[in-house]
C-alpha positions as CSV (number, residue, x, y, z in Angstrom):
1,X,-17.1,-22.1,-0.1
2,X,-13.4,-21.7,-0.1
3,X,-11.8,-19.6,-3.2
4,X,-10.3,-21.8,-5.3
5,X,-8.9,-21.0,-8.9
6,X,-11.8,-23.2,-9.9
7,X,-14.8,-21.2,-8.1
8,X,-13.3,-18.1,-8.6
9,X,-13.4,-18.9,-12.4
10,X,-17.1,-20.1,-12.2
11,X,-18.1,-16.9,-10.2
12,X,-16.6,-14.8,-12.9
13,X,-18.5,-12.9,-15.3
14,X,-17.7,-14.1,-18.8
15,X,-17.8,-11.4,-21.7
16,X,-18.7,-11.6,-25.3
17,X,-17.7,-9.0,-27.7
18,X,-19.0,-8.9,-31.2
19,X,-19.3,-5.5,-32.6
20,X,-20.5,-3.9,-35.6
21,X,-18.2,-3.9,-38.4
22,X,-18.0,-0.9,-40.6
23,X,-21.1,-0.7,-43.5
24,X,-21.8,-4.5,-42.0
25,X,-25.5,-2.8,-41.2
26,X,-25.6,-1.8,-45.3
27,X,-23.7,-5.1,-46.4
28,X,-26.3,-7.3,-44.4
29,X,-29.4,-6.6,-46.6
30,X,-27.6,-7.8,-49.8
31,X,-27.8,-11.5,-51.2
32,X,-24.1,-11.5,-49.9
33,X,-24.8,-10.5,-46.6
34,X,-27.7,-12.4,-46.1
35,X,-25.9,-15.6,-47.4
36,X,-22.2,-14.5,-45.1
37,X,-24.1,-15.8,-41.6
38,X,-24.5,-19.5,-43.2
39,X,-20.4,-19.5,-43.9
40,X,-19.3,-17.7,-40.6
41,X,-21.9,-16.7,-38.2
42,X,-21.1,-14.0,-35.4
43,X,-24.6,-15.4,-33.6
44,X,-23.3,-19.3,-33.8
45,X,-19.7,-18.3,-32.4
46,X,-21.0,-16.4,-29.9
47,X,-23.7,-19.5,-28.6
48,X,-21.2,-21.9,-28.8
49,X,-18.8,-19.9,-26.2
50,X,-21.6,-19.1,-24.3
51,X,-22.2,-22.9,-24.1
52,X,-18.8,-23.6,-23.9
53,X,-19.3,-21.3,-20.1
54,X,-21.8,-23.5,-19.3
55,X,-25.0,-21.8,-20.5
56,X,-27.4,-23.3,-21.9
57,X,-28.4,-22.3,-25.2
58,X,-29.7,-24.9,-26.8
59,X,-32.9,-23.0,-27.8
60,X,-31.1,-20.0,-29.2
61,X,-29.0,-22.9,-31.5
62,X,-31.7,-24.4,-32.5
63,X,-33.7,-21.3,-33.6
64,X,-30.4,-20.3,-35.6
65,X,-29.8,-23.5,-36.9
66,X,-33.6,-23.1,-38.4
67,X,-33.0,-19.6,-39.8
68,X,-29.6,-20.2,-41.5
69,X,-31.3,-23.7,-43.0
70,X,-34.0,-21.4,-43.9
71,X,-31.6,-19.3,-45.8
72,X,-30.1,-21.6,-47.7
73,X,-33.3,-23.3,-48.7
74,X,-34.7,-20.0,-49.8
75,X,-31.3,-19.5,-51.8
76,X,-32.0,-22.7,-53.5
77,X,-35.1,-21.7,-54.6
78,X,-34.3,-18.2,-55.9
79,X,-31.7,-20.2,-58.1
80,X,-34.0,-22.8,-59.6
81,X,-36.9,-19.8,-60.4
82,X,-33.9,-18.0,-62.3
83,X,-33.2,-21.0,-63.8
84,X,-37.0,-21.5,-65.2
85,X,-37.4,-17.8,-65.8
86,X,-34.0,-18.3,-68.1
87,X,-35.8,-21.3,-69.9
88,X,-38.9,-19.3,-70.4
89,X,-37.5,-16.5,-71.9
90,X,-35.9,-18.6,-74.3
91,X,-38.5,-20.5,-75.6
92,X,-40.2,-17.2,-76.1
93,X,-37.5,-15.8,-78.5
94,X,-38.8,-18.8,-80.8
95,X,-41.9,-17.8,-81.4
């Protein structure tokens, strides 16, 4: 095949740079950091380049798609149980 600026573009290796942030390993494992992937994900950018290049990630999407849905579901949840727990305790002050 004769090099082209289109098959020398295909034949090159594409690169993906998302590195660590500063304390982002700390800042991850609070509610804020946990919730911060469903408003910007690093993991979704980087699958939608890669599928921009041709790849197919489709699988990888979908799995992340499921966990940030997941996330937000869960998030839900935790707000409704505050919600009752607040009702609860203040019924119990009446008594």
């Amino acid at each position: 095949m004769p090099a082209t600026p289109e098959t020398i573009k295909s034949e090159e290796k594409q690169t993906y740079h998302y590195p660590l942030k500063t304390n982002y390993r700390e800042h991850i494992h609070s509610p804020e950091g946990v919730n911060g992937p469903v408003e910007h994900s690093m993991l979704m950018d980087m699958l939608k380049k890669m599928d921009a290049d041709g790849h197919d990630v489709s699988g990888a999407a979908a799995e992340v798609t499921a966990m940030l849905s997941y996330i937000v579901g869960i998030g839900a949840v935790l707000r409704d149980i505050e919600t009752h727990a607040q009702y609860v305790m203040a019924k119990t002050k009446g008594y």
